[in-house]
Backbone as CSV, one residue per row, in Angstrom:
resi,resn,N_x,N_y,N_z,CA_x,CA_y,CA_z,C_x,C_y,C_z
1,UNK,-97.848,55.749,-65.353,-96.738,54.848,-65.158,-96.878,54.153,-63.811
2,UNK,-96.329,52.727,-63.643,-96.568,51.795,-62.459,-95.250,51.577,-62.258
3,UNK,-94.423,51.746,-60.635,-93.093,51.313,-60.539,-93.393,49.765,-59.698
4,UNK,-92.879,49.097,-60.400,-92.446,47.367,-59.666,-91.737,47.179,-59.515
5,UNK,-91.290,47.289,-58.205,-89.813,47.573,-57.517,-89.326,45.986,-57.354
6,UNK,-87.953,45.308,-57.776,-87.489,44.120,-57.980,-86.714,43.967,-56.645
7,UNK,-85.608,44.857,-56.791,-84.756,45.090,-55.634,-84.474,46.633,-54.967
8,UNK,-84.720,46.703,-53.729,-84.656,47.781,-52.723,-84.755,48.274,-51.630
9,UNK,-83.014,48.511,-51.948,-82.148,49.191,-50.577,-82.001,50.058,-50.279
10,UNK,-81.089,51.205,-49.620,-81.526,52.186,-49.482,-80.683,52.743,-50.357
11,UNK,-79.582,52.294,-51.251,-78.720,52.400,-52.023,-78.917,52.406,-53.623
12,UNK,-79.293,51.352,-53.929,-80.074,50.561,-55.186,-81.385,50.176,-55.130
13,UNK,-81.755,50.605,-55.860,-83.384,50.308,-56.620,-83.019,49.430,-58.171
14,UNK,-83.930,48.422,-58.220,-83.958,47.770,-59.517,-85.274,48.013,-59.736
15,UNK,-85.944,48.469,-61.028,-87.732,48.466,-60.963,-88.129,48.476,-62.315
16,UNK,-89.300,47.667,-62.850,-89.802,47.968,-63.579,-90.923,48.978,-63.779
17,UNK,-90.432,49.816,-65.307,-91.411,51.201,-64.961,-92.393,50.926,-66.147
18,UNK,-93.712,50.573,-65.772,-95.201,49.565,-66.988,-95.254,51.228,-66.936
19,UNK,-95.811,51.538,-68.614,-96.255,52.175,-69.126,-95.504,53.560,-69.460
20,UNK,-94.289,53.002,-69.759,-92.988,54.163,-70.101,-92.272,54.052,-71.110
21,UNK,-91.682,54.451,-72.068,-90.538,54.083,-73.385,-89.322,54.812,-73.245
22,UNK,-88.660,54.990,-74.331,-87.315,55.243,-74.116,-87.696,56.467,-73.879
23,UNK,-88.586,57.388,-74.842,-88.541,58.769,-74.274,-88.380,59.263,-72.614
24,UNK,-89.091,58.707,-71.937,-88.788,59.139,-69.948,-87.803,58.469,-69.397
25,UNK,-87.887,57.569,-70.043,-86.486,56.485,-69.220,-85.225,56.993,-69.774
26,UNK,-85.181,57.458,-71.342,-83.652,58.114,-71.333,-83.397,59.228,-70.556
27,UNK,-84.531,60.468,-70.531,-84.361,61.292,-69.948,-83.999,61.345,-68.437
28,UNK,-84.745,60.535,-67.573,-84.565,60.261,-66.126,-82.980,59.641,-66.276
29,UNK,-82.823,58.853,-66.964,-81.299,58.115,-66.716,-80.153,59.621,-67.026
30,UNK,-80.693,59.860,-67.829,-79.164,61.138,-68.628,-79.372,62.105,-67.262
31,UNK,-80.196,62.201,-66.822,-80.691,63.337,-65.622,-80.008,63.266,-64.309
32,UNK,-79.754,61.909,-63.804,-79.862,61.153,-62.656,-78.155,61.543,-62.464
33,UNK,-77.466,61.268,-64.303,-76.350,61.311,-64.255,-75.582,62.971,-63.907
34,UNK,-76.564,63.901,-63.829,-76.054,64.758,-63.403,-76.213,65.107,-62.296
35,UNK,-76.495,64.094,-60.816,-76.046,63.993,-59.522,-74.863,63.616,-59.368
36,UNK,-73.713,64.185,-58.651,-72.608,63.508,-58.600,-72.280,62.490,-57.645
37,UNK,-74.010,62.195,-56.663,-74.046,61.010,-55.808,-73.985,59.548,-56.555
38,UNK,-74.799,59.732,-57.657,-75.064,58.669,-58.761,-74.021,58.135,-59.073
39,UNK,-74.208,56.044,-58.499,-72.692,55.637,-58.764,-73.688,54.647,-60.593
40,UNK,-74.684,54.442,-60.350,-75.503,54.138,-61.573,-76.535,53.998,-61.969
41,UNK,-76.639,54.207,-63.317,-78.102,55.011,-64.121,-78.086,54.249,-65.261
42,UNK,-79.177,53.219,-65.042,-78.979,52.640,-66.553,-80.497,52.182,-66.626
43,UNK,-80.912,51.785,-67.748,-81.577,51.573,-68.198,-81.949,50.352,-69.229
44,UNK,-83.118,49.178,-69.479,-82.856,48.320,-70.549,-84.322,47.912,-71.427
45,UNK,-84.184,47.948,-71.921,-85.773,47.811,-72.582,-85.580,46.256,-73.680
46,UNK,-85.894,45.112,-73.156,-85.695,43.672,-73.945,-86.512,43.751,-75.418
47,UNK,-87.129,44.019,-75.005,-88.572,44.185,-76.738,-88.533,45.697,-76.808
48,UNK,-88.408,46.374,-78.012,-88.545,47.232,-78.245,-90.641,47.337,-78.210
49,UNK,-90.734,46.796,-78.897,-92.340,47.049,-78.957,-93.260,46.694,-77.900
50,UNK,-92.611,45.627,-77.153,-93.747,45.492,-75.666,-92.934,45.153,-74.709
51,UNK,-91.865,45.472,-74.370,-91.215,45.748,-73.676,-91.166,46.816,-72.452
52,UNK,-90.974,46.532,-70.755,-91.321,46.927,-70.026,-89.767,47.596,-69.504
53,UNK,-89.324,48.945,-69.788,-88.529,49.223,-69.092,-87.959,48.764,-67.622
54,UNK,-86.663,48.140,-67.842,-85.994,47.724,-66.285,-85.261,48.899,-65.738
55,UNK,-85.201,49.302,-64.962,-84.200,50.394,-64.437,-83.170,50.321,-63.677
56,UNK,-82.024,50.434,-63.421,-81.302,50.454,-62.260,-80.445,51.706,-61.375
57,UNK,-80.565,52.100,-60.356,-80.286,53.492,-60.195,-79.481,53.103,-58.825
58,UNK,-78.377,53.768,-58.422,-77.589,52.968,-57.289,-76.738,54.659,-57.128
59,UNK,-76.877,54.768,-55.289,-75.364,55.053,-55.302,-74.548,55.273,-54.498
60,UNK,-73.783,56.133,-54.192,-72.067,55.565,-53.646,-72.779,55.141,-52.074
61,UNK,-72.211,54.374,-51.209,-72.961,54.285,-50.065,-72.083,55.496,-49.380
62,UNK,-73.256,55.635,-48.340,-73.338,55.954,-47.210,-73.546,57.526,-47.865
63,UNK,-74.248,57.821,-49.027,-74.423,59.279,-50.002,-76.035,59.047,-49.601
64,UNK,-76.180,59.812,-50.589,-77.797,60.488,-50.817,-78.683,58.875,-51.217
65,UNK,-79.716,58.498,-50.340,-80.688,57.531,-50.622,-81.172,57.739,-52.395
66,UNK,-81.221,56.461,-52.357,-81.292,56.669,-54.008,-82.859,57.123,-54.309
67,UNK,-84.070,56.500,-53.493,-84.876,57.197,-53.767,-85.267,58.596,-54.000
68,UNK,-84.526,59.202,-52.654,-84.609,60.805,-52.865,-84.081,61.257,-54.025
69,UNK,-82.943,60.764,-54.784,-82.211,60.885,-55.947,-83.043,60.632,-56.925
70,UNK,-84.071,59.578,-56.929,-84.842,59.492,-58.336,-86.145,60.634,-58.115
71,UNK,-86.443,60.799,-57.003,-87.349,62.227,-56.741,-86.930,64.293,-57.455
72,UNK,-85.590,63.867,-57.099,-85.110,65.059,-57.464,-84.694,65.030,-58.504
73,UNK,-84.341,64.138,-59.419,-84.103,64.126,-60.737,-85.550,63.986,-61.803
74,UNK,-86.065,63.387,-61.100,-87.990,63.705,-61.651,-88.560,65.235,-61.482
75,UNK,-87.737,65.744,-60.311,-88.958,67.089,-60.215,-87.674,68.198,-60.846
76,UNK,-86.560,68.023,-61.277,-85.702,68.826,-62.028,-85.923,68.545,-63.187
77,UNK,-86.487,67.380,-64.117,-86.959,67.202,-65.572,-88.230,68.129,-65.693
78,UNK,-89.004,67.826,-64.509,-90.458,68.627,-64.808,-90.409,70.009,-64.995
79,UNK,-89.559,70.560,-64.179,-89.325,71.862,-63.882,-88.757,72.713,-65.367
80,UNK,-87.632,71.794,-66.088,-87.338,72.233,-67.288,-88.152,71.903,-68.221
81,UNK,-89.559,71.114,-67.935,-90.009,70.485,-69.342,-90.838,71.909,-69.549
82,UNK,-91.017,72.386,-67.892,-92.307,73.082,-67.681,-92.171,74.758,-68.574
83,UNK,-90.416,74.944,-68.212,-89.914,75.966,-68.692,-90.107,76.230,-70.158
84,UNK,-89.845,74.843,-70.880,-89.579,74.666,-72.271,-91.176,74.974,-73.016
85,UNK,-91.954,74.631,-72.200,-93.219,74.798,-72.932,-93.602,75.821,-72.614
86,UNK,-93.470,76.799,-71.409,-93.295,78.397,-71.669,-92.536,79.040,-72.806
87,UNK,-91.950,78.876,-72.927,-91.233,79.448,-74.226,-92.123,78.858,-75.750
88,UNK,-91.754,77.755,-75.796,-92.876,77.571,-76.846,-93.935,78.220,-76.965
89,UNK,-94.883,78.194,-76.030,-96.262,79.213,-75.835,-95.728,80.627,-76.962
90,UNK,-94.387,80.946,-76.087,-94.166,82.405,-76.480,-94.055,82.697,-78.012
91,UNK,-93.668,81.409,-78.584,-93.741,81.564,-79.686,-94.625,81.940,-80.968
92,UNK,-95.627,81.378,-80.545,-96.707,81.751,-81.412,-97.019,83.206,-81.951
């Protein structure tokens, strides 16, 4: 994945994320929303089929930099993806 950052403050990030679909982008957005710094988490995809996820992630000022916010909501998805496929393993 490539981030092309449109607009960014230390508040709001606007970015396009090349080489992503709804699968990571819903997840990061539904994720983000469980910071209670997060004033918004959205997401838009124009073409479903070649369409370059837009993102927008913002929040309350003078709170948590939004970057650090999209860091910790990335390494809290990994952490459960990482869990989930331990268990799977176990399954076999």
């Amino acid at each position: 994945m490539e981030i092309e950052f449109l607009e960014d403050t230390k508040y709001r990030v606007v970015f396009n994320l090349k080489g992503a679909d709804h699968t990571f982008t819903n997840a990061l957005k539904a994720e983000l929303w469980n910071d209670t710094d997060i004033k918004i988490s959205a997401y838009n995809i124009e073409h479903p089929l070649v369409g370059i996820p837009k993102v927008v992630v913002e929040t309350f000022s003078g709170k948590k930099d939004v970057k650090k916010a999209i860091i910790a909501a990335c390494d809290r998805l990994k952490k459960r993806n990482t869990a989930l496929a331990t268990k799977a393993k176990s399954l076999k």
